[in-house]
N, C-alpha and C positions, 0 to 999 in steps of 0.2 A: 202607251200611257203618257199621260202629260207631266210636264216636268213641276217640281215646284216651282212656284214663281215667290209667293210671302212664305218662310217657316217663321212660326210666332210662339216665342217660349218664357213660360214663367211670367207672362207681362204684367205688372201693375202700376197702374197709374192713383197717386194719390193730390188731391188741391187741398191745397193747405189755406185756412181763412182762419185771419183773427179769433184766437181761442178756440177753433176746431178746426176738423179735416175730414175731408170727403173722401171717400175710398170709389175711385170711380171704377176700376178695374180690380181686381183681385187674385190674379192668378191664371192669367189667358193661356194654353196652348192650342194653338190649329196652325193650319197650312191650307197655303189658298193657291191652286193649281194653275197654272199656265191653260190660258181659255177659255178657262169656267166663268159661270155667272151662278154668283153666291148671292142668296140673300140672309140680309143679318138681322132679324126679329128682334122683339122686344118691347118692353112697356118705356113710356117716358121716365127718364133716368137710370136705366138699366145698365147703361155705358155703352152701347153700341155706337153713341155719334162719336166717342172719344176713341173709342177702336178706332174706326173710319180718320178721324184725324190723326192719328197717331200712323197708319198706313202712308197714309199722306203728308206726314213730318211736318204736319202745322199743328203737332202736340209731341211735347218728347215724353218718352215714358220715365215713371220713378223707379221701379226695377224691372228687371229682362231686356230680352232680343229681340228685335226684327231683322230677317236677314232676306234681304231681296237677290232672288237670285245666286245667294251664298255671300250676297255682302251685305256685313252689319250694316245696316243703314248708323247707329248713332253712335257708331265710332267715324262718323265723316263731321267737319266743320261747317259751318253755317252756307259759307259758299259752296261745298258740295252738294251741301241737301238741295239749295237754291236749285246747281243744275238740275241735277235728279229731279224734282220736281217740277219745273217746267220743260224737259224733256221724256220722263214717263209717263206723268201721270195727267189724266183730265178731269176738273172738279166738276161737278154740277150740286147746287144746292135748291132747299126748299123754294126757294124765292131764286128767281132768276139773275137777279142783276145784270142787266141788260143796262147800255148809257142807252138812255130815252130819248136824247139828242139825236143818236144817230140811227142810223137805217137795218134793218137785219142784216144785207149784206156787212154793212160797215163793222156792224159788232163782229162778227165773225171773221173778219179780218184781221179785227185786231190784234189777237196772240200773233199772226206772224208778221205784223208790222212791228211789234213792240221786238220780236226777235231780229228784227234790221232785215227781213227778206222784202224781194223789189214790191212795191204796188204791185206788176202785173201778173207774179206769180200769186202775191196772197189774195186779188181776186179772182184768179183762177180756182186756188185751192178752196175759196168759200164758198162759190158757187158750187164746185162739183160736191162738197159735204150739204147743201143745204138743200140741190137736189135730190143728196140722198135721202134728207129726214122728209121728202116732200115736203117743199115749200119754194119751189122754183119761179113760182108765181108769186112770190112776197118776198122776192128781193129788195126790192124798195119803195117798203114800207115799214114805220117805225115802230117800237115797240107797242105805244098805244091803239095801234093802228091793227092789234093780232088780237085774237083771242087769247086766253092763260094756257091753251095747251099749247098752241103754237109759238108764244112769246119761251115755254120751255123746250120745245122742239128749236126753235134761235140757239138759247142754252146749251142741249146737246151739241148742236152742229161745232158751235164754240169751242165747246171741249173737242173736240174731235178732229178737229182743222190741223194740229199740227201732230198728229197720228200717232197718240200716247199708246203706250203699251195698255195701262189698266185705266177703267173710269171708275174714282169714286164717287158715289151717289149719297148723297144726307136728303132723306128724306123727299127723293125726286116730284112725287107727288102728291105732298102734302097739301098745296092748294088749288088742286084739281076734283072735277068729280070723277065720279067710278069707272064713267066710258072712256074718257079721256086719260084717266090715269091708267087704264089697261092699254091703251093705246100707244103710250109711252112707253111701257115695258116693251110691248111687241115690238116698239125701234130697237130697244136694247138687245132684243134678242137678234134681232137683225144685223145688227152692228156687231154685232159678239161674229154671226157669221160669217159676214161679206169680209171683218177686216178682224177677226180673229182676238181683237181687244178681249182682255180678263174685265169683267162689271163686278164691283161689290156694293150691293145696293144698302143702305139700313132701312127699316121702316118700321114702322106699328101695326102695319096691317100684315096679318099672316096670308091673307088670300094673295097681297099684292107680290110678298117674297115667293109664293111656291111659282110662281113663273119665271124664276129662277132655275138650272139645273140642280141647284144644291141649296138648301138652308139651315143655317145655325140659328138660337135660341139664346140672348144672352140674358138671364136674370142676376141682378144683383152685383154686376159685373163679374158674371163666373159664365163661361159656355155651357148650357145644360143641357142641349140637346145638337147636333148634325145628324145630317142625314148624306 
């Protein structure tokens, strides 16, 4: 059995705005397994992206725990989370953010040049992640220069380069169409095997989550449905 890797208890998250408040979370419990590929459903504003950041510690919660791996993630200071997060975790978003300056390889380099490893290790390390998403043949070429599935397939590689424990996903393929956006899961699922990474994807499409091994339901910011 796999171990946990997130237990997530009591969580709520509230934003507070001039003369009201948004209750984006309300009262989370789950646990997200060591392995798995979870997808997290939901209608726009239902607080799954705020989950996913909150996993991610680019949202602190207003009440409860996250415990990774048995440690509170926010009982650590700001420079903890820093590590933790650029040593667990790998983001990927709707929109890629790729620098359009520079070349697929180059983007993919760059987590581990920004971590101070040599040039000729961190192009090793991108090439061998970028011919794993298949794109070995678009090394170098620029973001403009790809299609939007590939310019996200850059993206993943990105995330991937320096060999995070979990990948969270915001809305991976949001500006993709339907063949391309299953095609990107099908990396995910790949990449879950070949290197064992945990995926927690969010998204609005329920077709795109059940290729996931496991999916949750968040409405209203309450869990109301796993499987």
């Amino acid at each position: 059995m796999n171990e946990s890797l997130y237990r997530i208890r009591g969580l709520r998250k509230v934003f507070n705005k001039v003369g009201s408040s948004v209750c984006a979370l309300g009262g989370v419990d789950m646990d997200v397994l060591s392995g798995e590929t979870l997808g997290v459903v939901g209608v726009s504003g239902s607080g799954k992206s705020t989950l996913l950041h909150i996993l991610g510690t680019l949202e602190s919660p207003t009440e409860g725990s996250v415990f990774y791996r048995g440690r509170d993630l926010f009982r650590q200071n700001e420079k903890e989370l820093s590590v933790f997060r650029n040593s667990e975790i790998g983001f990927i978003f709707q929109f890629h953010y790729l620098l359009m300056e520079f070349t697929a390889l180059e983007n993919v380099m760059m987590p581990c040049l920004i971590d101070r490893q040599s040039f000729a290790v961190a192009r090793q390390k991108a090439c061998e992640v970028l011919e794993k998403v298949g794109l070995s043949e678009r090394l170098n070429h620029l973001p403009g220069e790809l299609s939007g599935g590939e310019q996200q397939r850059v993206a993943i590689a990105r995330s991937m380069v320096r060999e995070p424990k979990v990948i969270l996903a915001d809305e991976p393929t949001g500006n993709l169409d339907t063949k391309t956006g299953f095609s990107v899961l099908d990396l995910f699922c790949r990449l879950n095997e070949d290197y064992g990474v945990t995926v927690v994807m969010v998204t609005h499409n329920s077709e795109f989550a059940k290729r996931m091994k496991k999916t949750v339901t968040i409405s209203d910011g309450m869990v109301v449905y796993a499987n």
